[in-house]
N, C-alpha and C positions, 0 to 999 in steps of 0.2 A: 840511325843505322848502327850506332856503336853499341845497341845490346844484341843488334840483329848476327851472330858468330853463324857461318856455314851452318854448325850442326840445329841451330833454330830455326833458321830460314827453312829447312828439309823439315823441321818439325811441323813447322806452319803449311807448306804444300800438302804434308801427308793428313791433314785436317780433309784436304776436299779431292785430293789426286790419289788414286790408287797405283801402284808400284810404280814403274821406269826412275829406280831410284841412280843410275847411270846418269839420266837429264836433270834431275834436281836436284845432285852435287855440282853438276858442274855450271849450272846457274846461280846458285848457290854462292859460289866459288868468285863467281864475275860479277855478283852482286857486293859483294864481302870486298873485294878489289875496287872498285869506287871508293868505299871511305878510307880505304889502306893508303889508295891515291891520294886521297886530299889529307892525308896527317903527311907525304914525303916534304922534303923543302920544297919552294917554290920553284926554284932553280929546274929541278926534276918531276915538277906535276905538269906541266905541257906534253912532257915527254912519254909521258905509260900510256897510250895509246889501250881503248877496252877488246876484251877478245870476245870478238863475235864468235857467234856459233849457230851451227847450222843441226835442226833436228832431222833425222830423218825415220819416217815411221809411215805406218797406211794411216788411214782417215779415223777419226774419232778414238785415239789412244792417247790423249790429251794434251799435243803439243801446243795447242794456243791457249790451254787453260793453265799451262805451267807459264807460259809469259804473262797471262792477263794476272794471275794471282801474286806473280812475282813483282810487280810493278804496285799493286795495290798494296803490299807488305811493305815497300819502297818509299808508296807516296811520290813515285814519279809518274810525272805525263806520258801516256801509251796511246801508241796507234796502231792496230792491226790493218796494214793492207794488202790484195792480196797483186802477185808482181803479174800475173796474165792481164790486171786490168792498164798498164802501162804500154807503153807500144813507142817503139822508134820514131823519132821526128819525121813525118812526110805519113804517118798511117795514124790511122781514127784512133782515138787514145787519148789517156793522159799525163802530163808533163811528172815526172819523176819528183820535181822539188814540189809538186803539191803535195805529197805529204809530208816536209819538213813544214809547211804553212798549216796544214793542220793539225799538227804538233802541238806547230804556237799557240792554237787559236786550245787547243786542249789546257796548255799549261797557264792560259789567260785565265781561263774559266775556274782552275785547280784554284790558282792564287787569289781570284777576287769572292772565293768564298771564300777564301780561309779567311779574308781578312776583314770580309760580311762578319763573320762569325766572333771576330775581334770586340768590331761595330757595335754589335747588333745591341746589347743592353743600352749604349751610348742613344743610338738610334730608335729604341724603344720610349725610352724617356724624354728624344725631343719631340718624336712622333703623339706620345700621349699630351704632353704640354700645346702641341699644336689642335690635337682632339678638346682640351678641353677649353681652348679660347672657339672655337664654331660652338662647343654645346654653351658654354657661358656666356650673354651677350653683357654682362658685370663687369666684362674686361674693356669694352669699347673705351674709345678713347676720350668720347663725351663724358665719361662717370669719372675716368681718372684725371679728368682739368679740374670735376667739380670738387673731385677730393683736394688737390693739389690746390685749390684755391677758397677752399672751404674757410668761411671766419673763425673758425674754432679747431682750433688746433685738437683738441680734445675728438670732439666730433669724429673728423678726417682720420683719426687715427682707428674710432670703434668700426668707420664702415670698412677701413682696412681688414682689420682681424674678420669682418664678416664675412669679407670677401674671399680672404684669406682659408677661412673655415668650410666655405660653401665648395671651394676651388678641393681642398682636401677630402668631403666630403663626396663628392662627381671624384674623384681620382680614386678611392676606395669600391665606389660602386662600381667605375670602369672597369677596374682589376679584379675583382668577383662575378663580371659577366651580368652586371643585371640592368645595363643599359646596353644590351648586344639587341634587344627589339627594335633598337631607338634609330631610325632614319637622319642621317646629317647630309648638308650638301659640304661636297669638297672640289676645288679646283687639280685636275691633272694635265697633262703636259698629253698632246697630240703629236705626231708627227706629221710633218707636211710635207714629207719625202713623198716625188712622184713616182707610181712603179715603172722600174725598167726592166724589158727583159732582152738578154744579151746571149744570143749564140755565136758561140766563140770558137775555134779551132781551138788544136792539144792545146796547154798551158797558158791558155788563156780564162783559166775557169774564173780568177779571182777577181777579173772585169766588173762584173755586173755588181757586186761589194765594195770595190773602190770606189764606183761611180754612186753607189748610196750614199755612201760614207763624204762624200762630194757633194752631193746634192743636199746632205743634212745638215752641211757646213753654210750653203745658199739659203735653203728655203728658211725661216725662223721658226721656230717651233712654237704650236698655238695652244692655247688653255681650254678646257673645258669644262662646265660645271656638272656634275653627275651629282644624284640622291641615293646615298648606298647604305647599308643596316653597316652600325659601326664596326662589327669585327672584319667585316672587309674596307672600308676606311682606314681602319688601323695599319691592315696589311701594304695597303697602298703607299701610307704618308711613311709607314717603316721601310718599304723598299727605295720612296724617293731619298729619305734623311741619310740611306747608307749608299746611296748614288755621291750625295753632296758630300759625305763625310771620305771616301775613299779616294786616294791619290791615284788617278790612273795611270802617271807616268811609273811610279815607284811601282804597283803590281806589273805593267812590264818589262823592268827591271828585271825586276823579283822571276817572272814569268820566263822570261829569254835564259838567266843564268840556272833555273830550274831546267830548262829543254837541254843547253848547252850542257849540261854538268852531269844529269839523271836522265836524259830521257832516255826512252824506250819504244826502238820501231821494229815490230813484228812482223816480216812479209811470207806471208805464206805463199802456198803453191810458187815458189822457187824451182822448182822441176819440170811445169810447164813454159820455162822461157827455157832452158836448158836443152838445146838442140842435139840430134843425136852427130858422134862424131863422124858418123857414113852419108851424111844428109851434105850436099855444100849447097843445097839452090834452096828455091821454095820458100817456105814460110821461117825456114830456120834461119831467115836472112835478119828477120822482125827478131826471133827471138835471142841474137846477139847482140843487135841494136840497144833491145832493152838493157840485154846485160851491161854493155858500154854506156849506157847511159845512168843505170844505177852505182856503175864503180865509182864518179868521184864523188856522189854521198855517200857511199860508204867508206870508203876511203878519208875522205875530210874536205870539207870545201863550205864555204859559203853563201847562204840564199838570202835572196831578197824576199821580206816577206810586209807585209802593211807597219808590221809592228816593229822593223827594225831591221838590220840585217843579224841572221843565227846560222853559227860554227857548227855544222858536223863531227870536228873532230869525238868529241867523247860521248857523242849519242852510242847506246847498246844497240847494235842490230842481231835480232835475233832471226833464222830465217828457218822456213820447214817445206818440207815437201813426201812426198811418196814414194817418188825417186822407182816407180815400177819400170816404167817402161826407158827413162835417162840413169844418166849415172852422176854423183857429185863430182867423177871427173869430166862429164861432159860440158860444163860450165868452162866460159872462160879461164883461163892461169890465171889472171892479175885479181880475178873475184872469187877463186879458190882461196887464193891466198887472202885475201881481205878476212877469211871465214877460218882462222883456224881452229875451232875446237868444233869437233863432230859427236854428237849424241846420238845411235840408235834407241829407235824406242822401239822393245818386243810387242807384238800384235798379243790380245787380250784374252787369255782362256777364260774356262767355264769360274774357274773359282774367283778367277778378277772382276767378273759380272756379279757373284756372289756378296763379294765385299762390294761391289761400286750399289748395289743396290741397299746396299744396308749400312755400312762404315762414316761416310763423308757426312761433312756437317751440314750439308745439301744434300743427304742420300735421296735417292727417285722414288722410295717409299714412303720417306720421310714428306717430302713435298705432297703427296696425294693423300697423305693420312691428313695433315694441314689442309688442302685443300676440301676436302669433304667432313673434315671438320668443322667449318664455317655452314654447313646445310644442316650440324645435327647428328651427321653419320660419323660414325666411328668405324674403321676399316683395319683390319688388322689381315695378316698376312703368314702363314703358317713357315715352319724353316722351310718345306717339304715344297713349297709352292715356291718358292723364292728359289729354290735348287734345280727345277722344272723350267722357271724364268728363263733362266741362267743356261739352260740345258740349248734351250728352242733357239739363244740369241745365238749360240755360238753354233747351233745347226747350221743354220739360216745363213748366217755370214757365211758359213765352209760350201754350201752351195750355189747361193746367189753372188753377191758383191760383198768384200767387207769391209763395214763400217763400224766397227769397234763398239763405241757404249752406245751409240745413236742409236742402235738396233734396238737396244731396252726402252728408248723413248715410243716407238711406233710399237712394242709389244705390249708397253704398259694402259700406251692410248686403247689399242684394239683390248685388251683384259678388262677395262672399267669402265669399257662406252657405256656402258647397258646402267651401270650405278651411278654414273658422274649425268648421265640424261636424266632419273628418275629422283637423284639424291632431296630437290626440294619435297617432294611427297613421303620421304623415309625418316623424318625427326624422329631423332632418338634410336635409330636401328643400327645393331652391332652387323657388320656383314666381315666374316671371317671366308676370304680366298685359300681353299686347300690345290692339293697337288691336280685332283680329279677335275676343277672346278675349270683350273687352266689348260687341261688336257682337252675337256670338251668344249673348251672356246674357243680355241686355237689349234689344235690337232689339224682339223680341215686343212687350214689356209697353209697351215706349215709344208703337210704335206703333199700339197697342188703346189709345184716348184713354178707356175706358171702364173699362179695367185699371186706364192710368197713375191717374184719378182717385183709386185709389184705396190701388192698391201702391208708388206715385213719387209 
C-alpha cells in the first residue's frame, strides 16, 4: 500500500470506472488512511477509527464497482451485502454478524492461496517424487534390502546409479508431458461426513457447518483407490502435499488480522432500511430494527465466528443506496454518524456511455469483439454507431426506469443477437455495425415505450 498514494489509487479506478471522480478521491483517501494508520505509534493506532462512507447515487453509476475494484487494488477481503436482506430479530431474515462470518470465511480463502502459492513448487516436487515411486516399481522395498544387502559392494552401487538414472530419466519424461497417456492408480482421502440438512431461524445459518465440521472430526476419513491419466494424478497428489504442507492455524491468524485491519464490507441498498420520517408504525418498525442492529458492527464490536473471535473496529464500511424515495437523514442519528463522509455520484449522460463503451480496460465492446473472436468473427463497430448506442441508452433510461450503464448491457445483447446466434457458421467474416444498422434493430423496440419497458 505504500506506493498505492491517493492520486494512483484514482488512476487505477479510472482504468475500469468512468467519471464520479468526487467517490474515487474520497475512497481513495480512506484507503491511503489505513497505511497512514499503521506507520502512527502504537499507543495512537487503536485510536483512528476508519471513516466510513456512504455513496449516494441511482442504480448502475458504479458504486459497487468502485468498492469491488477498491479492494482488489488493496488485496483486502470484501463482502458486498445488500442491508434489505437483514431484518430485525423476531422477522424472517438474517443475523447481522453473518456477514462479519463471511468475511472470515473470504479472508480464509484470500490467505491460503496466497500461501498455496508459496507452496506450490515445494508441493510440486513432492507430488512428482510420489508420482514417480507408483510409476517405478524399482523403488519397492524388496529391491532396496537386495541392494543393501548385496555381496558386492561394487554391484549395489551400479544398480544404484541405474536406478537412479532410470528414476531421472521418468522425471524428464514427466515434465515434457509424454507420460500424460499413462494411466496410474493413486489412493485419495474420502470423506465420511454424513449429510445434514439444518433449517435454522435468523442467525442460525452457520449450524449446519459447525455440525460438519463436527461430524468430520467423529467419522475418520476413508481411502480410495481410483485409475486416473497422470496429469490429473498429479493435480490431486499437488493439491494433497499443499493441504499437508500449509499451517492452518498460522493462515488464520494471518486471515483474522487481514479482516480486522483491511477488510471491506460494502452494504448496499442502505435506503431501503431507512424509514420515512412521517411513517412511525408499519414496516418502518423492521427497518429501524435493522438499522439498530447494524450500528454496533459498525460501530465496533466483536463476533464470534468458527475461526475465532474478529474485532469490527477498523473494518471499512462502505454503504450505498438511491436514497429516491428516503433521505440520508432519514436513517437513524447514531448510524448517520457512524457514516461520515458522503459521496454523491451524478447520474450518467450520453457521452459517459460513449466512454464506458469504449475507454475501460473491460470496455462492453471490447468484451464482444473477444467474445466473437473465439468463433472467427471479427466485429468492429463504427464511432457513429457507438454515438447512436449511447444516444437509445440514455433515451430509454429518461423514459422508462434509470439504470445507468446496465442499459448498455440489454442494448448490446438485443444489437448482436442475430450475430452472436449465427457467429459458429461466419469463420473469418468481418461484420462492421454502422449508425443505420442499430437504428433498424432497435428503433422498434425503443420507440414502443411499452416494449422498451420491458425488452430495454
Amino acid at each position: 500500500m505504500e506506493v498505492f498514494t491517493p492520486r494512483t489509487i484514482v488512476a487505477e479506478l479510472d482504468k475500469y470506472i468512468i467519471g464520479q471522480n468526487r467517490a474515487k478521491r474520497m475512497v481513495a483517501i480512506a484507503l491511503r488512511n489505513r497505511w497512514r494508520r499503521r506507520q502512527v505509534p502504537e499507543e495512537l493506532r487503536d485510536e483512528i477509527a476508519p471513516k466510513n462512507i456512504i455513496m449516494i447515487g441511482p442504480t448502475g453509476v458504479g458504486k459497487t464497482e468502485i468498492a469491488r475494484r477498491l479492494a482488489r487494488l488493496a488485496q483486502s477481503p470484501f463482502l458486498k451485502v445488500e442491508a434489505s436482506k437483514f431484518t430485525e430479530v423476531g422477522y424472517v431474515g438474517r443475523d447481522v454478524e453473518s456477514m462479519i462470518r463471511d468475511l472470515m470465511e473470504i479472508g480464509i480463502s484470500m490467505v491460503r492461496e496466497e500461501e498455496y502459492e508459496k507452496l506450490r513448487p515445494k508441493a510440486q516436487e513432492l507430488a512428482e517424487e510420489r508420482l514417480l515411486d507408483i510409476l517405478l516399481p524399482t523403488r519397492s522395498q524388496g529391491n532396496v534390502r537386495r541392494v543393501q544387502f548385496s555381496s558386492s559392494q561394487q554391484e549395489s552401487s551400479e544398480e544404484l546409479d541405474v536406478t537412479r538414472r532410470t528414476r531421472e530419466k521418468f522425471k524428464k519424461m514427466l515434465r515434457n508431458g509424454k507420460l500424460d497417456d499413462r494411466e496410474v492408480e493413486i489412493e485419495t482421502q474420502v470423506g465420511a461426513v454424513p449429510v445434514v440438512e439444518v433449517f435454522s431461524p435468523a442467525g442460525m445459518e452457520e449450524m449446519d457447518i459447525n455440525l460438519k465440521d463436527m461430524f468430520s472430526n467423529i467419522f475418520p476419513g476413508k481411502t480410495k483407490r481410483r485409475r486416473v491419466k497422470v496429469p490429473e494424478a498429479m493435480q490431486m497428489l499437488v493439491q494433497e502435499e499443499l493441504g499437508r504442507l500449509t499451517d492452518a492455524d498460522k493462515v488464520t491468524q494471518m486471515a483474522r488480522e487481514r479482516v480486522e485491519q483491511t477488510g471491506i464490507v460494502f452494504i448496499d441498498e442502505l435506503d431501503k432500511v431507512a424509514g420515512s420520517s412521517s411513517a412511525l408504525h408499519g414496516p418502518d418498525v423492521s427497518r429501524e430494527g435493522v438499522q439498530r442492529d447494524l450500528l454496533p458492527i459498525i460501530e465496533g464490536s466483536t463476533v464470534n465466528t468458527k475461526h475465532g473471535v474478529v474485532k469490527t473496529d477498523h473494518i471499512l464500511f462502505i454503504a450505498a443506496g438511491a436514497f429516491h424515495v428516503s433521505k440520508p437523514s432519514d436513517l437513524i442519528p447514531e448510524l448517520q454518524g457512524r457514516f461520515p463522509l458522503r459521496a454523491e455520484l451524478s447520474a450518467l449522460t450520453r457521452d459517459d456511455f460513449v466512454r464506458i463503451l469504449t475507454e475501460p480496460r473491460n470496455a462492453l465492446v471490447k468484451q464482444y469483439q473477444e467474445l466473437l473472436k473465439t468463433e472467427g468473427v471479427n466485429l468492429e463497430l463504427t464511432d457513429e454507431a457507438i454515438q447512436e448506442i449511447a444516444l437509445m441508452a440514455e433515451d430509454v433510461n429518461e423514459r422508462a426506469e434509470n439504470i445507468g450503464a446496465r442499459r448498455l448491457h440489454t442494448i448490446m445483447e438485443n444489437l448482436l443477437e442475430e450475430i452472436s446466434f449465427e457467429a459458429p457458421d461466419m469463420q473469418g467474416v468481418t461484420v462492421s455495425i454502422t449508425r443505420q444498422m442499430v437504428r433498424d434493430k432497435l428503433q422498434d423496440i425503443v420507440k414502443s415505450e411499452d416494449l422498451s419497458r420491458y425488452i430495454l
